[in-house]
Jmol script that loads the backbone (N, CA, C; Angstrom):
load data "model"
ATOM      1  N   UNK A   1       0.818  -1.195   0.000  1.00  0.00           N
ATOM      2  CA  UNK A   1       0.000   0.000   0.000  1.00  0.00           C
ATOM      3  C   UNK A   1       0.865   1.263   0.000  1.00  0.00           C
ATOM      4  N   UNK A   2       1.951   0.999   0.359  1.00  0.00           N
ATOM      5  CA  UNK A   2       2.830   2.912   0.802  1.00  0.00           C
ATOM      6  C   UNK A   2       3.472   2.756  -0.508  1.00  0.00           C
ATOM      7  N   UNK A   3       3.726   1.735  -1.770  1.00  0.00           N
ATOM      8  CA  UNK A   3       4.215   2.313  -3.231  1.00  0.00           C
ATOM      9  C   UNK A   3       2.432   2.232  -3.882  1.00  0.00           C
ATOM     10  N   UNK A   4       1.352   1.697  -3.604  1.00  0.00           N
ATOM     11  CA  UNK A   4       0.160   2.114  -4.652  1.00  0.00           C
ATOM     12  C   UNK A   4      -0.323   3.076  -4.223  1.00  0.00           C
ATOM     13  N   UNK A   5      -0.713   3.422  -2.716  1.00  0.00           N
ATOM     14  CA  UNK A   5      -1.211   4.729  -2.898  1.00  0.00           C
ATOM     15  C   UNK A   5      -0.302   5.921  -3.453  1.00  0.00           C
ATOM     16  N   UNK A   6       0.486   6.251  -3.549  1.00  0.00           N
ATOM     17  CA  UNK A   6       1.466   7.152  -4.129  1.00  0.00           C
ATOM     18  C   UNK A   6       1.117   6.962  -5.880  1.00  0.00           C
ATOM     19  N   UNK A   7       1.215   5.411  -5.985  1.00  0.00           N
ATOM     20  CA  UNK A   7       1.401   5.701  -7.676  1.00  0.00           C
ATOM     21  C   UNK A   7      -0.533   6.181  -7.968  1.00  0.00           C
ATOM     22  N   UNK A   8      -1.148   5.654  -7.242  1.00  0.00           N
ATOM     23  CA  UNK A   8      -3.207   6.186  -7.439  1.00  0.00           C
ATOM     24  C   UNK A   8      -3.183   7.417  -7.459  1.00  0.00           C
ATOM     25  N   UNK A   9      -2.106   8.309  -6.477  1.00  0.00           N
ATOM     26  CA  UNK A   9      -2.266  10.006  -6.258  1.00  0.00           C
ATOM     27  C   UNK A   9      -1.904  10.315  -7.789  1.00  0.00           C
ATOM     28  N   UNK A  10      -0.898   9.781  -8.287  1.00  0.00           N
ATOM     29  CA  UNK A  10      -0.077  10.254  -9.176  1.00  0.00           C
ATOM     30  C   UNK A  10      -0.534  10.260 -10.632  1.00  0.00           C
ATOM     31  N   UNK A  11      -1.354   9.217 -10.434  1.00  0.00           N
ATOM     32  CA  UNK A  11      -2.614   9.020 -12.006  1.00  0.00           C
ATOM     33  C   UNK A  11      -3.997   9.592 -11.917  1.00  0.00           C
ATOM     34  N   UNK A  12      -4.023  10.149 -10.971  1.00  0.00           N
ATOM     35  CA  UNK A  12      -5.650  10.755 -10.636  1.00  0.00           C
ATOM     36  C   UNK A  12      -5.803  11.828 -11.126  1.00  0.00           C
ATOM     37  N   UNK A  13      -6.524  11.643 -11.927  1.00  0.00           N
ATOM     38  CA  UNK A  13      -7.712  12.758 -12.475  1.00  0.00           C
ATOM     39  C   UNK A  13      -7.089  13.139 -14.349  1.00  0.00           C
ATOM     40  N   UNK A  14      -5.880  11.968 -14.311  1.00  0.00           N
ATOM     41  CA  UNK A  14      -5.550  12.917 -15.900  1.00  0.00           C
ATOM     42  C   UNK A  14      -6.202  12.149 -16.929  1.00  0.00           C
ATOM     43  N   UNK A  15      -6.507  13.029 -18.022  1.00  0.00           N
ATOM     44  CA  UNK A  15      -6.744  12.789 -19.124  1.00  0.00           C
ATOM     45  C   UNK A  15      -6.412  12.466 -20.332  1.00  0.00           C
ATOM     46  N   UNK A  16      -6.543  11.595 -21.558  1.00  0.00           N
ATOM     47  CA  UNK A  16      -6.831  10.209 -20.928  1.00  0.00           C
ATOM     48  C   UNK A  16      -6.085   9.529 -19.772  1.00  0.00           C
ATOM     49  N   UNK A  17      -6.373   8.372 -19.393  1.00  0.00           N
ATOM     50  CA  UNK A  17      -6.098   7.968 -18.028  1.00  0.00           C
ATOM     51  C   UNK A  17      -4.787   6.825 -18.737  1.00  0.00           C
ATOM     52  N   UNK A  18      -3.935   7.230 -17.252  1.00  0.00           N
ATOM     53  CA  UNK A  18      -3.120   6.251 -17.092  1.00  0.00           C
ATOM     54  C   UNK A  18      -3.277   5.075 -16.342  1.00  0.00           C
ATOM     55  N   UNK A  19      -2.606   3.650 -17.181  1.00  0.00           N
ATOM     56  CA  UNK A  19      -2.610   2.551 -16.564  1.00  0.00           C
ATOM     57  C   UNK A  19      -1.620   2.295 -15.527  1.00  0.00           C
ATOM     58  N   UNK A  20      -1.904   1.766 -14.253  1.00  0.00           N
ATOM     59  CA  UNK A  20      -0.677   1.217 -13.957  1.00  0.00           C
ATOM     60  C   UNK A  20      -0.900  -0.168 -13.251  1.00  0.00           C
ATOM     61  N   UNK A  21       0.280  -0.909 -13.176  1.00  0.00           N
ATOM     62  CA  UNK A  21       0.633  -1.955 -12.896  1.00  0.00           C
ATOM     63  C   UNK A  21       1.377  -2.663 -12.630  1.00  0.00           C
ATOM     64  N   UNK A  22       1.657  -3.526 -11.404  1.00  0.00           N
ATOM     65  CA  UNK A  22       2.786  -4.116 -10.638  1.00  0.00           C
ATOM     66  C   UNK A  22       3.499  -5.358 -11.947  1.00  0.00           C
ATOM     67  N   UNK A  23       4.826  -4.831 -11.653  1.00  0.00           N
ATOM     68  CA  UNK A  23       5.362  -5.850 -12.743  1.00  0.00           C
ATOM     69  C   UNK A  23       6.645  -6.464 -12.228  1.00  0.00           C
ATOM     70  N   UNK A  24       7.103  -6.533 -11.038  1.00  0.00           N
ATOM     71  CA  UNK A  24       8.109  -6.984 -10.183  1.00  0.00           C
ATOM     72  C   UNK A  24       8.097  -6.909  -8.936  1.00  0.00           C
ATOM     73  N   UNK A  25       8.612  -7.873  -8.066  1.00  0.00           N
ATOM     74  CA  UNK A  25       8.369  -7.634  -6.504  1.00  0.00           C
ATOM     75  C   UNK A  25       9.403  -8.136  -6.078  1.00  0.00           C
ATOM     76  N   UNK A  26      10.098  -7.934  -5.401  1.00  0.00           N
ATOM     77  CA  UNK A  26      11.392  -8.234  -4.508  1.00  0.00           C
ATOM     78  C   UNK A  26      11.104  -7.854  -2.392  1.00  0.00           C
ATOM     79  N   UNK A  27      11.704  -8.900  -2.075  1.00  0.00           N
ATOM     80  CA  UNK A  27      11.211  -8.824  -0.320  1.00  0.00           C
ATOM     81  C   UNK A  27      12.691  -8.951   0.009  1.00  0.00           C
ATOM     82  N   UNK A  28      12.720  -8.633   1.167  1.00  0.00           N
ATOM     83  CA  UNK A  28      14.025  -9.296   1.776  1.00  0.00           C
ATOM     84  C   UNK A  28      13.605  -8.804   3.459  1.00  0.00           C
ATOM     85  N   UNK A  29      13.650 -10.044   4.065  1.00  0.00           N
ATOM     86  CA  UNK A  29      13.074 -10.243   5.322  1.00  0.00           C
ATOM     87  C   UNK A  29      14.128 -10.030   6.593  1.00  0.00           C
ATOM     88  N   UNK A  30      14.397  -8.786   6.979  1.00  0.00           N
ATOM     89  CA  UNK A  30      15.853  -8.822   7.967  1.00  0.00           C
ATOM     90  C   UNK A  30      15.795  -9.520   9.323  1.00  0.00           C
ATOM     91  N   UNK A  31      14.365  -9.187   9.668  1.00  0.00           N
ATOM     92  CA  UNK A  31      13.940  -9.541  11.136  1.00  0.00           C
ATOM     93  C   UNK A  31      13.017 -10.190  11.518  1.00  0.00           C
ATOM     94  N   UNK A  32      12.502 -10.855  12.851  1.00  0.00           N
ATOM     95  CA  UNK A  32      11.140 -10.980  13.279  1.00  0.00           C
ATOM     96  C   UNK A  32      10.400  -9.910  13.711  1.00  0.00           C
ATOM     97  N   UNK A  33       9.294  -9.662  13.176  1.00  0.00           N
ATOM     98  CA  UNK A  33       8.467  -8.745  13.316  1.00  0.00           C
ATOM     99  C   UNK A  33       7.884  -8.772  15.436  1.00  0.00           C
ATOM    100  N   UNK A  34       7.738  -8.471  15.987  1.00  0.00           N
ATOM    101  CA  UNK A  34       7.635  -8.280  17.268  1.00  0.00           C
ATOM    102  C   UNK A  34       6.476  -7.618  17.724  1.00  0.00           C
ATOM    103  N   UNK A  35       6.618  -6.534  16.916  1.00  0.00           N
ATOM    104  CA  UNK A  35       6.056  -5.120  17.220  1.00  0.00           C
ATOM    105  C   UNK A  35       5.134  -5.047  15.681  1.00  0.00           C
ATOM    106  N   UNK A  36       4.243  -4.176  16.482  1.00  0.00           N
ATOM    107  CA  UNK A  36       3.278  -3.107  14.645  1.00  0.00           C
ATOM    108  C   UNK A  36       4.458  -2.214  14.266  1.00  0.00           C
ATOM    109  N   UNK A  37       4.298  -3.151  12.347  1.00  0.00           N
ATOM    110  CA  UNK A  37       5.226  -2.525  11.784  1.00  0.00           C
ATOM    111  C   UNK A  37       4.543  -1.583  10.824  1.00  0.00           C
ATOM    112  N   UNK A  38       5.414  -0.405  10.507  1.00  0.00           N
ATOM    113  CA  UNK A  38       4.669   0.640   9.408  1.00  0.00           C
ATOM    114  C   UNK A  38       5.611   0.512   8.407  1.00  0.00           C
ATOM    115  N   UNK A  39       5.108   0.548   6.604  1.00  0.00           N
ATOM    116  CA  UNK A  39       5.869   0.536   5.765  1.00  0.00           C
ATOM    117  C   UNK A  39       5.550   1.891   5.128  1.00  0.00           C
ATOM    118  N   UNK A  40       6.759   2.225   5.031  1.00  0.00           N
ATOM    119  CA  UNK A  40       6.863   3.644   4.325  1.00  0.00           C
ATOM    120  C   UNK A  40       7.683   3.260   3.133  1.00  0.00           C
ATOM    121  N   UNK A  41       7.360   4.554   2.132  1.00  0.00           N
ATOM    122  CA  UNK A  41       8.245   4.679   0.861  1.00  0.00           C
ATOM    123  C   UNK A  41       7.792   6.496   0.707  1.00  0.00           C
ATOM    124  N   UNK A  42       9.861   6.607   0.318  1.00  0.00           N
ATOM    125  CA  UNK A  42       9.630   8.188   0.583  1.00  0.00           C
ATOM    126  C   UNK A  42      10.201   8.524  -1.196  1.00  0.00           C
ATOM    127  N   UNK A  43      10.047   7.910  -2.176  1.00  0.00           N
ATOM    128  CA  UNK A  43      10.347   8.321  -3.529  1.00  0.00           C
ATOM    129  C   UNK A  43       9.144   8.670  -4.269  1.00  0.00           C
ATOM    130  N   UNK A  44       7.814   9.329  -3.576  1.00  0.00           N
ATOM    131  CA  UNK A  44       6.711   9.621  -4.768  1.00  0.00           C
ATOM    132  C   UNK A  44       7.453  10.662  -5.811  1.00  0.00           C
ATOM    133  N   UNK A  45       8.506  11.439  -5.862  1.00  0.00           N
ATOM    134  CA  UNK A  45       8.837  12.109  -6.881  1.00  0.00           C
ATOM    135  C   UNK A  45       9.082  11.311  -7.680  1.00  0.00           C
ATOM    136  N   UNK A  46       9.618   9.932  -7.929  1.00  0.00           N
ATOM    137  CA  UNK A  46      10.026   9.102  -8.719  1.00  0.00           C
ATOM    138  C   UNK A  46       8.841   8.868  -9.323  1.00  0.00           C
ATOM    139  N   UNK A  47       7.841   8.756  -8.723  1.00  0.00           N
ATOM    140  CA  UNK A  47       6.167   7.909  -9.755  1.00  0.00           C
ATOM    141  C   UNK A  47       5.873   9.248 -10.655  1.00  0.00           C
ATOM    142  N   UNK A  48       5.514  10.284 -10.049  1.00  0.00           N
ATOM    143  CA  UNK A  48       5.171  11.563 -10.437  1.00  0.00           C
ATOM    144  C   UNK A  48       6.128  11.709 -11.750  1.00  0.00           C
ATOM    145  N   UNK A  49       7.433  11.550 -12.019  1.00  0.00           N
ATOM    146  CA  UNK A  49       7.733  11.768 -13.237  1.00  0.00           C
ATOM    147  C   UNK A  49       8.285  10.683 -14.389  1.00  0.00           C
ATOM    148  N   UNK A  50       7.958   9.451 -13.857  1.00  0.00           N
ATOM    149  CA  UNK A  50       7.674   8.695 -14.899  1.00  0.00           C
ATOM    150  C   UNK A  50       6.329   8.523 -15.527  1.00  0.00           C
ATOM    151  N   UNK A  51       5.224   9.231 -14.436  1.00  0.00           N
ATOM    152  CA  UNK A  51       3.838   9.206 -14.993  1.00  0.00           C
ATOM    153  C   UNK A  51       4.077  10.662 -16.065  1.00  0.00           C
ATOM    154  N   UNK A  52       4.411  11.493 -15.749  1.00  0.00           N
ATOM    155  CA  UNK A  52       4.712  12.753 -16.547  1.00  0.00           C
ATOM    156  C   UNK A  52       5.528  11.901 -17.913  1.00  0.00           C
ATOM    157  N   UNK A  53       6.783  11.226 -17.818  1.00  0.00           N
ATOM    158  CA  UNK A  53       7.313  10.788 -18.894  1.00  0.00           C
ATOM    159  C   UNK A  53       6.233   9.912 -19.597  1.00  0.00           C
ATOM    160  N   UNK A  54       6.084   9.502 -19.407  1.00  0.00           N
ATOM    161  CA  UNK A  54       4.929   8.364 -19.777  1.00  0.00           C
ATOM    162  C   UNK A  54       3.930   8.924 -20.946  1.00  0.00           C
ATOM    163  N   UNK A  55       3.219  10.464 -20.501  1.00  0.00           N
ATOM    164  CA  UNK A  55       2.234  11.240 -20.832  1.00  0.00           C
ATOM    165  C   UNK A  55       2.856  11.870 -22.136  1.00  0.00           C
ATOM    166  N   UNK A  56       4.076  12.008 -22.113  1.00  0.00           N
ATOM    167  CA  UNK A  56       4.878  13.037 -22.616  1.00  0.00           C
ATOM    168  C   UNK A  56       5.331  12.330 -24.208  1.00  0.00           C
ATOM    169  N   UNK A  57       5.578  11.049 -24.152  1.00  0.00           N
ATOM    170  CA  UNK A  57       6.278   9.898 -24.872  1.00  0.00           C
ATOM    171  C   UNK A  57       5.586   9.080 -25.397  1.00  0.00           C
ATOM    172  N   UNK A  58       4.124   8.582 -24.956  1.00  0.00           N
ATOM    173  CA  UNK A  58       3.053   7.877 -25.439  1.00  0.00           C
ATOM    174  C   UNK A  58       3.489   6.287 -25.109  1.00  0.00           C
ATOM    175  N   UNK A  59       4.744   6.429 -24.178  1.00  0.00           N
ATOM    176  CA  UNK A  59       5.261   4.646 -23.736  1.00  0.00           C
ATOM    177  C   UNK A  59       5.042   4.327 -22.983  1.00  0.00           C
ATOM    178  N   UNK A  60       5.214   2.877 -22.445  1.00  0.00           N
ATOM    179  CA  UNK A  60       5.064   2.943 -21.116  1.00  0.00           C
ATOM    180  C   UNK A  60       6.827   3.229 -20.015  1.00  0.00           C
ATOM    181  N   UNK A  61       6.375   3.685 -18.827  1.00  0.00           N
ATOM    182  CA  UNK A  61       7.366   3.775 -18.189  1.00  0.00           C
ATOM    183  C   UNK A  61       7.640   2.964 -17.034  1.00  0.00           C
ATOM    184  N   UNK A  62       8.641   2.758 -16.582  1.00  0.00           N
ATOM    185  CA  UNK A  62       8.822   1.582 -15.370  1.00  0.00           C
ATOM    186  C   UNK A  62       9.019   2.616 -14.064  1.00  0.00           C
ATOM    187  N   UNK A  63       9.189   2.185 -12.951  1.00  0.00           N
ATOM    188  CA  UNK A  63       9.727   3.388 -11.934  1.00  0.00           C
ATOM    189  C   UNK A  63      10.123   2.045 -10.454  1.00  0.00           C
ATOM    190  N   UNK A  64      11.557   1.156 -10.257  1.00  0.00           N
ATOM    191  CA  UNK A  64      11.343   0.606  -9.437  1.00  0.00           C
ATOM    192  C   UNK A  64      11.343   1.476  -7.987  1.00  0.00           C
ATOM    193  N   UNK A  65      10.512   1.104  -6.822  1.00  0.00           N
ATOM    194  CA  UNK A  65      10.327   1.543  -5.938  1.00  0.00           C
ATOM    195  C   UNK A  65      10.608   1.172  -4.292  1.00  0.00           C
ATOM    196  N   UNK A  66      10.824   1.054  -3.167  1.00  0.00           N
ATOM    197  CA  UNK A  66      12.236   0.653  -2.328  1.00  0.00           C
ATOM    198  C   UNK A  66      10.960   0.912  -1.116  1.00  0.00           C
ATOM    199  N   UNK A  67      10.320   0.303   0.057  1.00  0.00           N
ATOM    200  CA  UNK A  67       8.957   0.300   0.759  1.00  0.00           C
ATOM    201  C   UNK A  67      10.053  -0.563   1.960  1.00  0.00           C
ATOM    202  N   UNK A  68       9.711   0.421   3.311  1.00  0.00           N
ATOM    203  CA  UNK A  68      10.785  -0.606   4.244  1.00  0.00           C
ATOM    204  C   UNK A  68       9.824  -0.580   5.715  1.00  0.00           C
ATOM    205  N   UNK A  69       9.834  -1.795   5.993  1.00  0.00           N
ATOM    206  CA  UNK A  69       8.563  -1.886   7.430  1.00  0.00           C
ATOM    207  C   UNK A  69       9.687  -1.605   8.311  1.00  0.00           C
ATOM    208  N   UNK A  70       9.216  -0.879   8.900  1.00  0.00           N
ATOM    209  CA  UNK A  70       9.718  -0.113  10.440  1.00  0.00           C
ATOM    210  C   UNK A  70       9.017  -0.654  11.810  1.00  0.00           C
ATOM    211  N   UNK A  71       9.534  -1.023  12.627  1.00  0.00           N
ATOM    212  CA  UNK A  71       9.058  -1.156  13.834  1.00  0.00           C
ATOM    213  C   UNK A  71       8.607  -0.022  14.697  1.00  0.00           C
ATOM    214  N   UNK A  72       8.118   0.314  16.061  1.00  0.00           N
ATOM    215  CA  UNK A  72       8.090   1.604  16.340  1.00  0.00           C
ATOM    216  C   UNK A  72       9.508   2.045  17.155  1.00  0.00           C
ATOM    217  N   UNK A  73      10.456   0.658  17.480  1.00  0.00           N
ATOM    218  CA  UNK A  73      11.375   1.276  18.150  1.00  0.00           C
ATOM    219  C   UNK A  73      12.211   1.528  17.229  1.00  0.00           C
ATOM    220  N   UNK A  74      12.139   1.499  15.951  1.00  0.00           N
ATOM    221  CA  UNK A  74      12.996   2.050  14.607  1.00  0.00           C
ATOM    222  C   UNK A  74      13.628   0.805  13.879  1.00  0.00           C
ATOM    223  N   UNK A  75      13.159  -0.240  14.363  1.00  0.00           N
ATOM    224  CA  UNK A  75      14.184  -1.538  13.552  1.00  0.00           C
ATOM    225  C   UNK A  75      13.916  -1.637  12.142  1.00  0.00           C
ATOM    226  N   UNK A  76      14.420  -1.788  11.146  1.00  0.00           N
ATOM    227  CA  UNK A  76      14.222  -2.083   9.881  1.00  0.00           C
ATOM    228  C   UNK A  76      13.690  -4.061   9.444  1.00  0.00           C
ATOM    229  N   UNK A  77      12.409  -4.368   9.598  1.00  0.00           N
ATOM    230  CA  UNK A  77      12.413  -5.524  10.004  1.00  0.00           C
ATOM    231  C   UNK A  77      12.302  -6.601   8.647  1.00  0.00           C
ATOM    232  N   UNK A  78      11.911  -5.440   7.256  1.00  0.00           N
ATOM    233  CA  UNK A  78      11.418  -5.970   6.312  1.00  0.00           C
ATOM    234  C   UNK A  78      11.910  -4.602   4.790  1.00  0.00           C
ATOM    235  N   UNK A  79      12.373  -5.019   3.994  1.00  0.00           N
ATOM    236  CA  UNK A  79      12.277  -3.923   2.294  1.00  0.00           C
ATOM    237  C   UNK A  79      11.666  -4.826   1.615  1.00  0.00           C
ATOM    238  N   UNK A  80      10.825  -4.110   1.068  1.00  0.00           N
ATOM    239  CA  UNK A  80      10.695  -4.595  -0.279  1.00  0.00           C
ATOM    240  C   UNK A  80      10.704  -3.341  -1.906  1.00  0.00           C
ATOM    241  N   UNK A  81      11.336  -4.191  -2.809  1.00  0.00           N
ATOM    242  CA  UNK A  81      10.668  -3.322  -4.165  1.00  0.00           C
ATOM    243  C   UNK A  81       9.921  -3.506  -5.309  1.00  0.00           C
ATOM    244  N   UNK A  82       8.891  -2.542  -5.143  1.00  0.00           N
ATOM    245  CA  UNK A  82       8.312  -3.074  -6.157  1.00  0.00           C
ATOM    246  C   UNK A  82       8.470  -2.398  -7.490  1.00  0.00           C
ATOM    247  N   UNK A  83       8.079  -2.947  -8.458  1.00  0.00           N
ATOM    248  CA  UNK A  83       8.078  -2.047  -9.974  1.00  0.00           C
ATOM    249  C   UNK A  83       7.056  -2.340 -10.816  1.00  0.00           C
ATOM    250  N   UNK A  84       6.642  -0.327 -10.774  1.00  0.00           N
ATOM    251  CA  UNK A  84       5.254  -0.437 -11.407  1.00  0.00           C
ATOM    252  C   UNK A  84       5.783   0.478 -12.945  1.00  0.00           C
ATOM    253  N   UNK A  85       4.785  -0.256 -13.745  1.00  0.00           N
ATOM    254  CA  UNK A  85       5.100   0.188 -15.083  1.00  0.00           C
ATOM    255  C   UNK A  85       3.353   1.372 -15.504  1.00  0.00           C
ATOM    256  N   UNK A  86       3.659   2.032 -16.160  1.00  0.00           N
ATOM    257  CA  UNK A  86       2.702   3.308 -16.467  1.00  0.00           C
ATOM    258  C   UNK A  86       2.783   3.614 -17.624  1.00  0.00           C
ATOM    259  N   UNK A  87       1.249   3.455 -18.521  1.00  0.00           N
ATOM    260  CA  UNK A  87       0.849   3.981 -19.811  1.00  0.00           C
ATOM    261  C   UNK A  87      -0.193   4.575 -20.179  1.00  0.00           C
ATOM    262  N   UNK A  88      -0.024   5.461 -20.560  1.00  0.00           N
ATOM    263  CA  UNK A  88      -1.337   6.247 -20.543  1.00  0.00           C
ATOM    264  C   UNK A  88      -2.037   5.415 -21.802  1.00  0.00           C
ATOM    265  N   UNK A  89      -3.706   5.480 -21.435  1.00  0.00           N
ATOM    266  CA  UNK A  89      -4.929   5.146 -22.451  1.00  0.00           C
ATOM    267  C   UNK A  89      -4.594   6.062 -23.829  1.00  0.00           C
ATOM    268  N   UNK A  90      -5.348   5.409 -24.661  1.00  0.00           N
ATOM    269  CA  UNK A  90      -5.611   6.214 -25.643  1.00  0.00           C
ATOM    270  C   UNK A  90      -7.064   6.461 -25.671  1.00  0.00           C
ATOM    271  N   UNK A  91      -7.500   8.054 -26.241  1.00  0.00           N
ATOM    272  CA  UNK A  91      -8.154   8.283 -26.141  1.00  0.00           C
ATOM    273  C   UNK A  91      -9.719   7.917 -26.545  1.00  0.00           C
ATOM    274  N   UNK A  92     -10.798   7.659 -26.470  1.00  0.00           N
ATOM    275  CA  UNK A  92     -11.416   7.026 -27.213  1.00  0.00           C
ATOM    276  C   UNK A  92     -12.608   7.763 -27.471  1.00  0.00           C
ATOM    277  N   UNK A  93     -11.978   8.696 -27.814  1.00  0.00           N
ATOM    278  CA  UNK A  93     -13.101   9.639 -28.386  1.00  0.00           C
ATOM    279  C   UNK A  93     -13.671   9.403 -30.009  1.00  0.00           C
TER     280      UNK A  93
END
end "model"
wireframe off; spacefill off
backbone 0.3
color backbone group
């Protein structure tokens, strides 16, 4: 959820609409989870301008993305990356 909601902000509302879609996943498990973990991902500038490239080029674009569960006492317990690819519709007017 902390790389799709970012890439949903990032395709919302344009015209025609862009597709997107998970096309790689990578985990790597450091720890036992203990505690409620939160996963953050702090690269939405990265989605934002491959969706712009994307719009710009008529291709699709890839953007891999780096999501790391945090514990609350700060442990790094879990990364993962995912990679979402983005193409805008054609229009179908």
């Amino acid at each position: 959820l902390s790389t799709g909601a970012i890439a949903l902000m990032a395709i919302e509302g344009i015209k025609p609409s862009v597709a997107s879609i998970i096309v790689g996943m990578e985990g790597d498990f450091r720890k036992r989870a203990t505690k409620r973990v939160k996963f953050t991902c702090s690269e939405a500038g990265r989605v934002f301008e491959a969706v712009e490239r994307c719009m710009v080029s008529g291709e699709s674009e890839t953007v891999k993305l780096r999501t790391e569960g945090i514990t609350t006492d700060g442990t790094v317990v879990a990364v993962f990356h995912f990679t979402w690819s983005f193409k805008q519709r054609m229009d179908k007017a």
